[in-house]
Backbone as CSV, one residue per row, in Angstrom:
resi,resn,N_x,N_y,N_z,CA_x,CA_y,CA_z,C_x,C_y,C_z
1,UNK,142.402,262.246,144.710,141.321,262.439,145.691,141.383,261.356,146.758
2,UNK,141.513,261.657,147.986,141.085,260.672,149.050,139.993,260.556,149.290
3,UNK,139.864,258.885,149.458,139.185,258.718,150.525,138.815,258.462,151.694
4,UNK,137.537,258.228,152.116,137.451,258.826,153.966,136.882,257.717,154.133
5,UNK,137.405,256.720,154.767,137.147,255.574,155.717,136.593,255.423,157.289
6,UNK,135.559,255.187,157.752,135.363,254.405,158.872,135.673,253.127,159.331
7,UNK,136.448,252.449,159.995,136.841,250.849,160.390,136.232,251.058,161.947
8,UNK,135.454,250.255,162.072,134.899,249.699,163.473,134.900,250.548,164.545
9,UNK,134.516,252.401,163.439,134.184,252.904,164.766,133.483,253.461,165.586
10,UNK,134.009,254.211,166.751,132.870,254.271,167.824,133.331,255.352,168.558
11,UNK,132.263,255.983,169.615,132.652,257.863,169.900,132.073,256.950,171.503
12,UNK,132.470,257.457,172.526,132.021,257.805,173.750,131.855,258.730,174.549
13,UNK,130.884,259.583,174.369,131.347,261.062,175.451,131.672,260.393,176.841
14,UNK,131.867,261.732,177.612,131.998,261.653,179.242,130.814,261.124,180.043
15,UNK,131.343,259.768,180.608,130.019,259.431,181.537,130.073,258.926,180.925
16,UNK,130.952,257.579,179.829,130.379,256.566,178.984,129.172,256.518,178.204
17,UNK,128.635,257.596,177.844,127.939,257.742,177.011,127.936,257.067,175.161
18,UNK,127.402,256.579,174.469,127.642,255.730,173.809,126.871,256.597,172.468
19,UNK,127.742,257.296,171.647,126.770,257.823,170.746,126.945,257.691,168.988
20,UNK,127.957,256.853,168.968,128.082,255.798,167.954,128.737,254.211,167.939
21,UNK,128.085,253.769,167.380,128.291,251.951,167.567,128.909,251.342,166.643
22,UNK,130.594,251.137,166.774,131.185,250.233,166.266,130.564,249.925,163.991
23,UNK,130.640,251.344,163.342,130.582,251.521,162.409,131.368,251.599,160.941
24,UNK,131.039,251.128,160.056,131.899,251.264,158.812,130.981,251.905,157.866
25,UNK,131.736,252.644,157.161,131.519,253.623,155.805,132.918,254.277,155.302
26,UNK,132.530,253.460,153.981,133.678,253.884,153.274,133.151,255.266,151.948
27,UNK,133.404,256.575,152.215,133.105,257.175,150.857,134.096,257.640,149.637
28,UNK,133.701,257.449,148.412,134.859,257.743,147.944,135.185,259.111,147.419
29,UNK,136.661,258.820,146.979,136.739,260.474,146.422,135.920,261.011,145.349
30,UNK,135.410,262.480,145.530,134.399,263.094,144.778,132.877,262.907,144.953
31,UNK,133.097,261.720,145.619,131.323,261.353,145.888,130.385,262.091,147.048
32,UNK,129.247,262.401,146.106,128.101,263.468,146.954,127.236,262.609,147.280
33,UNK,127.158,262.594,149.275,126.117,261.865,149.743,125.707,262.446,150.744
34,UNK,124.402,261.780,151.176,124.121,262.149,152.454,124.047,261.482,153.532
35,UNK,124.249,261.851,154.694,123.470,261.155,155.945,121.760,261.099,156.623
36,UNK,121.363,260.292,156.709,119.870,260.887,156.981,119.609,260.102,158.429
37,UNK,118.465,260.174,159.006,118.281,259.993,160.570,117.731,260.202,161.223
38,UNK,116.907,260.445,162.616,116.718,261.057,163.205,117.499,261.351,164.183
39,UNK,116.640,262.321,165.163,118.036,263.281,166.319,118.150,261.636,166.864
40,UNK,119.687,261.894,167.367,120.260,261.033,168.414,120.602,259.741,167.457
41,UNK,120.676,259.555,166.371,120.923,258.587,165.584,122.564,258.394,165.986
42,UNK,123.524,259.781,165.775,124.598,259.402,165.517,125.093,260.249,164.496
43,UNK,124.421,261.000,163.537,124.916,261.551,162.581,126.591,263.029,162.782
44,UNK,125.641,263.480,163.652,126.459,264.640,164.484,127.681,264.326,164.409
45,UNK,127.825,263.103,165.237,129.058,262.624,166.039,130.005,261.577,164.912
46,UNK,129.443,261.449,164.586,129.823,260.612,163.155,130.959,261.827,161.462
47,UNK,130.286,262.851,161.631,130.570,263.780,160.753,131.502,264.132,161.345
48,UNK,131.185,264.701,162.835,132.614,265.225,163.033,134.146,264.473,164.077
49,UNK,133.353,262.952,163.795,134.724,262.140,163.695,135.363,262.542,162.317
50,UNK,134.672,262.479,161.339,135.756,262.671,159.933,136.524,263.580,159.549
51,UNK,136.178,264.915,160.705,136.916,266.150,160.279,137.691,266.292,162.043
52,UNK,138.151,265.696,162.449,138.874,265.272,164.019,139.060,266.077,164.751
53,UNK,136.958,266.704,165.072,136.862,267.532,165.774,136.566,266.385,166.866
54,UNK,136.285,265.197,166.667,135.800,264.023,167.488,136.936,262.726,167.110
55,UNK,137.953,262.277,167.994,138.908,261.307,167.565,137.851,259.905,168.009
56,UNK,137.896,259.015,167.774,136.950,257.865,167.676,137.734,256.985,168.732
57,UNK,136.832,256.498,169.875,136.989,255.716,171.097,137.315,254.525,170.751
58,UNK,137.057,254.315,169.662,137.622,252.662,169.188,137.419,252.694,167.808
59,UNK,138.356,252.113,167.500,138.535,251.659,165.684,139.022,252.996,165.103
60,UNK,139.064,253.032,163.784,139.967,254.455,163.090,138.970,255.063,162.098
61,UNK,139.265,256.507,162.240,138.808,257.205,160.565,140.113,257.531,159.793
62,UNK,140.220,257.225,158.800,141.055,257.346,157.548,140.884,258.359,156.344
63,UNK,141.868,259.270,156.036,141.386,260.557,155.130,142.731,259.956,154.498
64,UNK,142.474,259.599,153.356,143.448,258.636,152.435,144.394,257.762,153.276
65,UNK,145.253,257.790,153.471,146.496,256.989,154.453,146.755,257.836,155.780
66,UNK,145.681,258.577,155.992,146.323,260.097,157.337,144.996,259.345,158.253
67,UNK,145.933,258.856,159.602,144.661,258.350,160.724,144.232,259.224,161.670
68,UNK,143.442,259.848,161.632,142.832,261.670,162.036,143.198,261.264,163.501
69,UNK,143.680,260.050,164.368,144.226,260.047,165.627,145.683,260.561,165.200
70,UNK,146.614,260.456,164.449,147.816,260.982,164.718,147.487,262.715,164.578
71,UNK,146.620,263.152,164.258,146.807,264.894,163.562,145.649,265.596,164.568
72,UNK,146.364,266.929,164.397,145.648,267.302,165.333,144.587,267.793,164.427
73,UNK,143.318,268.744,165.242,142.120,268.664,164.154,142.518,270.155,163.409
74,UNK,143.685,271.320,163.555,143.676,271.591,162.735,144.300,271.438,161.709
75,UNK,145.209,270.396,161.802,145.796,269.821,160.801,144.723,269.098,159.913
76,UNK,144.204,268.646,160.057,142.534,267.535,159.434,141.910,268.756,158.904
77,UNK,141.704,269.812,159.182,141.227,270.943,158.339,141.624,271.237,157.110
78,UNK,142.749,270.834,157.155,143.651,271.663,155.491,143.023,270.534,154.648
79,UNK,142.003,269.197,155.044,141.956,268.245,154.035,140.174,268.282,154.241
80,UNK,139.610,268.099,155.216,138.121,268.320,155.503,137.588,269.405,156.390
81,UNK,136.817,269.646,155.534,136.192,271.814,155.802,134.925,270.993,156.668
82,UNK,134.460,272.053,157.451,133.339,271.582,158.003,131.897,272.934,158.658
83,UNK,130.967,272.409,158.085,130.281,273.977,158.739,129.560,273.317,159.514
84,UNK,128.949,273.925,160.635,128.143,273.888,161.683,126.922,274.138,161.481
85,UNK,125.743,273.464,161.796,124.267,273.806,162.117,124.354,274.395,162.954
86,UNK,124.542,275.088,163.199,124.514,276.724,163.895,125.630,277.385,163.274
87,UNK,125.392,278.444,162.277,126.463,279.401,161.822,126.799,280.406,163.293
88,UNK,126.421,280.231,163.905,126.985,281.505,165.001,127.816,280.820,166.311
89,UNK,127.913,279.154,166.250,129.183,278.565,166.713,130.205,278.697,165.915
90,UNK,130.418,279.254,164.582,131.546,279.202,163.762,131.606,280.806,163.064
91,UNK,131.333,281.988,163.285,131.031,283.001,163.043,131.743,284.201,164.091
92,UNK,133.141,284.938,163.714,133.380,285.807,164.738,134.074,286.924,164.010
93,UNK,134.032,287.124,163.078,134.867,288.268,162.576,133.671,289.062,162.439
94,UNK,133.380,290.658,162.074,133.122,291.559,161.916,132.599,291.589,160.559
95,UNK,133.064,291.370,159.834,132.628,291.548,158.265,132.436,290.154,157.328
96,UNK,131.458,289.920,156.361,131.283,288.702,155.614,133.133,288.660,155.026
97,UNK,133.559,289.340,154.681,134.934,289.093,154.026,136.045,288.669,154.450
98,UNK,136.231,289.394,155.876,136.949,288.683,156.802,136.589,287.750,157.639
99,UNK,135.683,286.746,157.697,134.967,285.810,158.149,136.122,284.910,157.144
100,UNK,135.103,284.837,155.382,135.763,284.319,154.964,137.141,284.223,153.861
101,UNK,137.931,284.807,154.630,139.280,285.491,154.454,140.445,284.590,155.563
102,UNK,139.603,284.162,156.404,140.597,284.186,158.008,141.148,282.603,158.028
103,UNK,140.317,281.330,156.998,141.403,280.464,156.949,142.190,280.243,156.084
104,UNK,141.976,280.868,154.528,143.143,281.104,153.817,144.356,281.741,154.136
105,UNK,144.478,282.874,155.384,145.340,283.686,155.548,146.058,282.994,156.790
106,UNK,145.159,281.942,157.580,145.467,280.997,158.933,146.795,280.001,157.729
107,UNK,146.554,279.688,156.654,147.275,279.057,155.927,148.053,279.691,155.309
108,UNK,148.345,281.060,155.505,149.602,281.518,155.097,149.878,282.023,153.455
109,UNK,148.853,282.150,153.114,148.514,282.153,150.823,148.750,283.259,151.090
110,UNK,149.249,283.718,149.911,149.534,285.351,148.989,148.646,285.909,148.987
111,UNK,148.791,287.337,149.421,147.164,288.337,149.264,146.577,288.026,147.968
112,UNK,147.452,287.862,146.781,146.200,287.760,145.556,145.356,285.919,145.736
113,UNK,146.028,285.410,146.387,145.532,284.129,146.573,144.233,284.075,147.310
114,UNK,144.300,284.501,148.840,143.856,284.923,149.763,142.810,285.804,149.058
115,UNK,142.498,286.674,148.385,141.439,287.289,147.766,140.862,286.309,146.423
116,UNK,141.539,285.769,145.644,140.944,285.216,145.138,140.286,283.861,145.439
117,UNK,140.735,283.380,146.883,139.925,282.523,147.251,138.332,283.329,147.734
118,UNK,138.685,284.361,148.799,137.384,285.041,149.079,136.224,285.661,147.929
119,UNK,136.927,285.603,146.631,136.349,286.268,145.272,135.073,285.360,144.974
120,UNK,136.288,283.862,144.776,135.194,282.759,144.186,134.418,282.628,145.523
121,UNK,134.770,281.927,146.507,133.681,281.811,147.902,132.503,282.675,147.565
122,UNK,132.750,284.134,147.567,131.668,284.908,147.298,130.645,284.996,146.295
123,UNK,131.114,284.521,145.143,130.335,284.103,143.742,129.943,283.145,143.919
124,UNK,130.408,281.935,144.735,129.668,280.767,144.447,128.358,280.838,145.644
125,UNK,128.506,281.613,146.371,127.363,281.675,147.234,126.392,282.792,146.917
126,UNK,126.953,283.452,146.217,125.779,284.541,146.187,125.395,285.613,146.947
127,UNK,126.831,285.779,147.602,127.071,286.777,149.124,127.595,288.085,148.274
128,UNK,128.461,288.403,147.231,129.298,289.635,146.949,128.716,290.632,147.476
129,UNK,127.279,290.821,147.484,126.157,292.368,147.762,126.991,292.111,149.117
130,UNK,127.155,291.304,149.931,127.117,291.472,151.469,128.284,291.304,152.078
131,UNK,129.342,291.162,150.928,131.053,291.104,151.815,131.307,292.326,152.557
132,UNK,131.158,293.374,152.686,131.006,294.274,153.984,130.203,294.002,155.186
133,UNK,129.364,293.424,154.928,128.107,293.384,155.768,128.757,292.986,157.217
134,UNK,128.359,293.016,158.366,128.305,292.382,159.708,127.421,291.154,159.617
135,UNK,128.170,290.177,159.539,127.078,288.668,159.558,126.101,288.593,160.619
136,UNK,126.111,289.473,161.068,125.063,289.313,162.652,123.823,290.241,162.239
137,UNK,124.273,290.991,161.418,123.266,291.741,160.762,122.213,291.173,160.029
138,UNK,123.008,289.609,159.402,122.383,289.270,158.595,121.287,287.986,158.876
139,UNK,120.042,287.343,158.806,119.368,286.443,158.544,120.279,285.471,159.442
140,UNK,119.549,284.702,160.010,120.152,283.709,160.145,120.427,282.609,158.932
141,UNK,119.663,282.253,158.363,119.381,281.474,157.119,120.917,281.822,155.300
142,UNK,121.297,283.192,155.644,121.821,283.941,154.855,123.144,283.817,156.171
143,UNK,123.308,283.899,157.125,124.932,283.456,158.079,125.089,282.354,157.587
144,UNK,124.451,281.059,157.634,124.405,279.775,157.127,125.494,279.817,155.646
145,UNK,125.070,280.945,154.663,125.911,281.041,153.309,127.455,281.518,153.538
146,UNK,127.247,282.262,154.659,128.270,282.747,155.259,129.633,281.402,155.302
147,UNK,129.152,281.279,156.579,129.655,279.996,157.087,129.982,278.770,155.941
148,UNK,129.403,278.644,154.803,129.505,277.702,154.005,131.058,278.131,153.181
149,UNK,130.525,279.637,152.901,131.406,280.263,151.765,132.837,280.445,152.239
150,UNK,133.031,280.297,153.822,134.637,280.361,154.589,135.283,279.064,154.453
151,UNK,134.137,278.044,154.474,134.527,276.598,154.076,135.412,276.453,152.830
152,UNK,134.178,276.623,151.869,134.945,276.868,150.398,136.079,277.694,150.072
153,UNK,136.008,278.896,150.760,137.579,279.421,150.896,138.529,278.728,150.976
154,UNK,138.847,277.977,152.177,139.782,276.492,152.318,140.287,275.958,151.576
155,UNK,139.225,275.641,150.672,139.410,274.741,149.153,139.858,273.058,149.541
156,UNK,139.319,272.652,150.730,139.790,271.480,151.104,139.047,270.326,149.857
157,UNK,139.671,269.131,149.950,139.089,268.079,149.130,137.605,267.528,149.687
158,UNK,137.590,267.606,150.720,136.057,266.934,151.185,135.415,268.405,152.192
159,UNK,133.894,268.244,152.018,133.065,269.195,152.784,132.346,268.216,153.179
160,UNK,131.884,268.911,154.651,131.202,268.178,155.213,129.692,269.694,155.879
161,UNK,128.544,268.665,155.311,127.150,270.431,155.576,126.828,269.549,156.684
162,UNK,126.744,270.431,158.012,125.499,269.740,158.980,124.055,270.594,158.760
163,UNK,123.322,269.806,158.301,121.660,270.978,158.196,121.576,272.160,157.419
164,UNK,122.157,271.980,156.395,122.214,273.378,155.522,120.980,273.736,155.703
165,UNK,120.241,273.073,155.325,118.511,273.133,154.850,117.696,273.831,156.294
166,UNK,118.062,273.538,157.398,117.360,273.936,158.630,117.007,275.433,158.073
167,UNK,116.202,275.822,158.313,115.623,277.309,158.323,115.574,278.123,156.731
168,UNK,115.795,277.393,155.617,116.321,277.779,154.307,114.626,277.702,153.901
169,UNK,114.474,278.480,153.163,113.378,278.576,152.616,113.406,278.100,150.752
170,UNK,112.773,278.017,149.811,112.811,277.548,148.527,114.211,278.306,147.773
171,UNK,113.947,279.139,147.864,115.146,279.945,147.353,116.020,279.796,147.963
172,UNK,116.180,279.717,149.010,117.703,279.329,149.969,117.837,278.080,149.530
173,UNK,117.178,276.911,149.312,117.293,275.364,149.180,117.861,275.347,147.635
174,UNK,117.340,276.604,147.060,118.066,276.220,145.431,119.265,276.638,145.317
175,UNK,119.617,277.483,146.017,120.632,278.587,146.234,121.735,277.220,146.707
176,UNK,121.258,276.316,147.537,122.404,275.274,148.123,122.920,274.239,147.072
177,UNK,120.856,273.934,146.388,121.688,273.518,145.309,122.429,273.273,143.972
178,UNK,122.785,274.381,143.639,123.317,275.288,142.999,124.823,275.092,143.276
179,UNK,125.114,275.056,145.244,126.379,275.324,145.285,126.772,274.152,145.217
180,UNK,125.786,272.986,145.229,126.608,271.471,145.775,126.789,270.829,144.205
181,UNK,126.289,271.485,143.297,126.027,271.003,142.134,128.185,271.061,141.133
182,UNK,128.080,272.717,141.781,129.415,273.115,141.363,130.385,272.922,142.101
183,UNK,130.059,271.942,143.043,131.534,271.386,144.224,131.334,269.997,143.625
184,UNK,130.336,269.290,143.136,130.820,268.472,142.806,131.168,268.230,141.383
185,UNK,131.318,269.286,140.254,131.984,269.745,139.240,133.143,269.554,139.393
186,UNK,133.542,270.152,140.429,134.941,270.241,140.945,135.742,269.217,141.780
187,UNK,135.116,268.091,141.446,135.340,266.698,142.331,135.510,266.747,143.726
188,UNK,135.494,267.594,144.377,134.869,267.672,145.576,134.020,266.420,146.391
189,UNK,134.165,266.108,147.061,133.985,265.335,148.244,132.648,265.746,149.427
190,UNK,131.702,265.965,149.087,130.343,266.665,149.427,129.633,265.648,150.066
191,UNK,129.503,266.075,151.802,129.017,264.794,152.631,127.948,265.973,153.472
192,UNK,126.806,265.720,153.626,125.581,266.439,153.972,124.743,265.675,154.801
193,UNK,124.217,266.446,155.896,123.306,265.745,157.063,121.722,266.971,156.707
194,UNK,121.024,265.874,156.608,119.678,266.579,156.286,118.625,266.125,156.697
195,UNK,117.476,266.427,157.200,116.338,266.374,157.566,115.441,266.073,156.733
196,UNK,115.552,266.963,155.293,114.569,267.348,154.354,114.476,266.059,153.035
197,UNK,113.664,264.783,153.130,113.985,263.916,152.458,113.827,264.746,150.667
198,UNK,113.022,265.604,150.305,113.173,266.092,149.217,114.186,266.640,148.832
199,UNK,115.125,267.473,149.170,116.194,268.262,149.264,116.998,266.962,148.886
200,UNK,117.259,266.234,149.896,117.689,264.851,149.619,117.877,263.844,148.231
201,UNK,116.648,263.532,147.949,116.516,263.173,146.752,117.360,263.805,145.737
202,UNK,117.045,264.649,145.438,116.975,265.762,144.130,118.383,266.093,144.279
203,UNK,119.346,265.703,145.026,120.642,266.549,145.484,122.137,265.566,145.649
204,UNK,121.930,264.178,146.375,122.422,262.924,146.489,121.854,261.930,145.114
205,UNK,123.416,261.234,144.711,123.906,260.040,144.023,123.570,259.049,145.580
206,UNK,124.148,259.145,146.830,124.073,258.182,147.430,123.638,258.280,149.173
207,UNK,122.859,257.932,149.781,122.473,258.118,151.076,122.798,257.117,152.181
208,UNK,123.694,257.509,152.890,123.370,256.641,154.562,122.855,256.815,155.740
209,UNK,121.746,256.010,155.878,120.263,255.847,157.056,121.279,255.609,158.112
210,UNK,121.215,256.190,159.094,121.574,255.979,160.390,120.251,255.961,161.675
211,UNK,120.661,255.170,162.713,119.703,255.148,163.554,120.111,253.747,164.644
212,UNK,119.589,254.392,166.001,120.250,253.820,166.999,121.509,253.858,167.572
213,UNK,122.263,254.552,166.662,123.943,255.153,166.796,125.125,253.981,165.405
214,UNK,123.737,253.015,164.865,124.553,252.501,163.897,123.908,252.867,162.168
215,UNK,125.134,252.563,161.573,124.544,252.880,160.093,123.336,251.433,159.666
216,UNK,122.488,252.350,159.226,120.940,250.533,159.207,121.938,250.549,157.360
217,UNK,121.739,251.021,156.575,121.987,251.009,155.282,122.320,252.125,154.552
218,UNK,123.040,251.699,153.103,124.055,252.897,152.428,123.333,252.556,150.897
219,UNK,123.105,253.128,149.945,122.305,252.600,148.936,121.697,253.903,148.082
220,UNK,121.028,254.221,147.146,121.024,254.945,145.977,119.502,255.525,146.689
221,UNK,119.040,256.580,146.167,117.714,257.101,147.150,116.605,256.326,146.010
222,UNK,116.691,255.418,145.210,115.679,254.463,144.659,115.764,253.502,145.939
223,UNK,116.950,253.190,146.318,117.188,251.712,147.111,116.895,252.124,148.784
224,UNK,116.904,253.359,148.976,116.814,253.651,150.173,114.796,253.689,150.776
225,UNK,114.972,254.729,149.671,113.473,254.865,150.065,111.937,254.439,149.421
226,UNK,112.582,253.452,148.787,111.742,252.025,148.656,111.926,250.495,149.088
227,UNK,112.647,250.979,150.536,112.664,250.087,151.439,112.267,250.012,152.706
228,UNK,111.249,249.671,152.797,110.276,250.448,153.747,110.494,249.371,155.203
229,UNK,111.658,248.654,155.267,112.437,247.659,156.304,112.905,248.762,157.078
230,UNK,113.930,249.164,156.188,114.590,250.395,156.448,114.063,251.428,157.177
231,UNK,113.232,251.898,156.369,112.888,253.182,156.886,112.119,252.910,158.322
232,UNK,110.803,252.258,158.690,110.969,251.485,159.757,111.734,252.121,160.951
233,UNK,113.064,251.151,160.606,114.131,250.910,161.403,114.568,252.381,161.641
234,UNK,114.797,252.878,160.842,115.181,254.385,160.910,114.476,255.891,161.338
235,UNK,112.922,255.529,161.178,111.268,256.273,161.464,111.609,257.328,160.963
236,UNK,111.725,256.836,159.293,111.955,258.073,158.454,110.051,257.810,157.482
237,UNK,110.268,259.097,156.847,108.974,258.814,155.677,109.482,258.902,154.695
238,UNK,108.992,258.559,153.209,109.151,258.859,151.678,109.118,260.324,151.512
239,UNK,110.146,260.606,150.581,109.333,262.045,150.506,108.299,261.910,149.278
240,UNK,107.459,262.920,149.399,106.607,262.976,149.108,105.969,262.493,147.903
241,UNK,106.850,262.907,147.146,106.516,261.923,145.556,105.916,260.823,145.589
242,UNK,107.299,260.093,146.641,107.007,259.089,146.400,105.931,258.085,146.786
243,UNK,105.610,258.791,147.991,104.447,258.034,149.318,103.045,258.527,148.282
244,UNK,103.181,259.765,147.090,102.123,259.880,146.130,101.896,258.833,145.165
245,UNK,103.382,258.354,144.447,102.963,257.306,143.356,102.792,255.678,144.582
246,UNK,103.247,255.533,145.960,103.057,254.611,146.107,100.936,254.511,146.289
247,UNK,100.745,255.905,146.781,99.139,255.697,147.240,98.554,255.375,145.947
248,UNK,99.245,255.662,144.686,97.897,256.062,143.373,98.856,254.277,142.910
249,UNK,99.664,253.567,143.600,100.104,252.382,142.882,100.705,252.409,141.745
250,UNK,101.684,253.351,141.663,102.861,253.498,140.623,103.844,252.503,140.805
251,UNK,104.728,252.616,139.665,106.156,252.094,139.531,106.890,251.828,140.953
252,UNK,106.947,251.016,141.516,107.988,251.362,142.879,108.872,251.536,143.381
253,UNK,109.304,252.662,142.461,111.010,253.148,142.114,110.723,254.926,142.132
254,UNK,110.013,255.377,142.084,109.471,256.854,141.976,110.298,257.668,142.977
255,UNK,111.019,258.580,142.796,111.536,259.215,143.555,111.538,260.707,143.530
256,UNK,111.497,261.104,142.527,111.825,262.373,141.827,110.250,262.537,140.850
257,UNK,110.407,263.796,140.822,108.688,264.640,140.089,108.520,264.079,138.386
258,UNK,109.719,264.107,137.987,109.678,263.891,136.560,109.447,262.365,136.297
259,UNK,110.124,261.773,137.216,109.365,260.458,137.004,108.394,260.221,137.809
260,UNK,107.801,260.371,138.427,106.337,260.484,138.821,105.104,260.613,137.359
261,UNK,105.200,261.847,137.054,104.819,262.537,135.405,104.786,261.973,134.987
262,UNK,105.724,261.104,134.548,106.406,260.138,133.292,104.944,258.866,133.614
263,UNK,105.192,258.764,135.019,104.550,257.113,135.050,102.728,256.899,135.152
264,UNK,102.786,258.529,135.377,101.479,258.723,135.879,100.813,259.016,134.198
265,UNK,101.664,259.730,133.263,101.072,259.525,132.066,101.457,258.471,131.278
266,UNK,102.097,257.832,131.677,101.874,255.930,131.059,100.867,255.227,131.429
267,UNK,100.483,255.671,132.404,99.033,254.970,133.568,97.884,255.373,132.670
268,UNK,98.140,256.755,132.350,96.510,257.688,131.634,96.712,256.781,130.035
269,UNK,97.653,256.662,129.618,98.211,256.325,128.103,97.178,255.189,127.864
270,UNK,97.517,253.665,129.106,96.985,252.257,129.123,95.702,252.023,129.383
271,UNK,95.208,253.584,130.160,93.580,252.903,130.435,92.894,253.176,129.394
């Protein structure tokens, strides 16, 4: 498994525009994390330096010993998959199957290959009812699975989600994680930009706060979001749990529901 390195770097659009600052993050192979932020942090531009849809204005990204400046970005594809917060910038075939059919076959695999990549894609998302379907037909929220499941076709070592969660409703949010659960079964390399600090929690081993166009901190979602320096810096909130056990003066490690429960009936236990 590789890993994906940042060294000192930095993106400039046109017009010197400055939309990441001289950054390091190192993730390793198999590891499921996220990015978190608000708009204009950097996250965007940051993700898709790693998949060299964006080559970096200064300093290098590294996908094991391969410096995504020598390759072109569809070469960087065969190693990092990438879906779009907007499934309908990455969405043009006619049918869910040939959507995701079209980069296994861009790579040249055996029809039984080539189908059995589209087989599993389809099982692991929960699409089979809709491999005929016209994706335009479908939900926006349900293109999103689309778009994920052409990724996984690929079978690259690292994924990269921008906003899965945007527009996903409870069942769509379990439905994701479900899929991130069994990519990282599969040692998979699972790097996610999210909004939704709950989703977050419950889903990430490890999170990096971005904001201002630099990374503020990288740290475990105990260490993240009971650091209220941080967050601050970043003008993020707790999710919810936790901003609950901090109001009722719980443990100050609470992140997740079950330990919430846990601490809140140790509290009832002592009085």
């Amino acid at each position: 498994m590789k890993d994906l390195i940042l060294k000192d770097a930095s993106f400039s659009y046109p017009g010197d525009f400055l939309a990441v600052d001289n950054i390091n993050i190192k993730i390793k192979g198999g590891e499921n994390i996220a990015i978190i932020g608000q708009n204009g942090a950097g996250k965007t531009t940051t993700v898709k330096m790693m998949n060299g849809l964006l080559k970096p204005t200064k300093g290098d990204v590294l996908i094991g010993n391969l410096n995504t400046k020598d390759y072109t970005t569809a070469q960087i594809s065969r190693y990092v998959g990438y879906v779009f917060q907007n499934p309908d910038d990455q969405i043009f075939h006619s049918t869910v199957e040939s959507e995701i059919a079209f980069g296994p076959k861009m790579m040249k695999l055996t029809e039984a290959e080539v189908k059995k990549r589209v087989d599993n894609a389809l099982k692991l998302t929960n699409l089979t009812k809709e491999r005929e379907e016209n994706p335009y037909n479908l939900p926006l929220s349900i293109r999103k699975f689309v778009t994920i499941a052409a990724v996984i076709a690929m079978d690259t070592e690292i994924l990269i989600f921008d906003e899965p969660t945007a527009g996903q409703d409870e069942v769509g949010n379990e439905r994701l994680s479900n899929i991130l659960k069994t990519l990282h079964l599969q040692n998979k390399t699972v790097i996610t930009i999210s909004h939704d600090m709950e989703f977050v929690v419950n889903n990430f081993e490890n999170i990096i706060v971005m904001a201002k166009k630099k990374v503020v901190k990288s740290g475990t979602p105990k260490e993240i979001f009971w650091d209220f320096e941080t967050l601050e810096k970043a003008n993020l909130k707790q999710p919810i749990v936790s901003d609950i056990c901090r109001s009722l003066k719980l443990n100050n490690s609470v992140v997740h529901m079950d330990d919430a429960v846990n601490q809140i009936i140790k509290e009832i236990n002592n009085s």
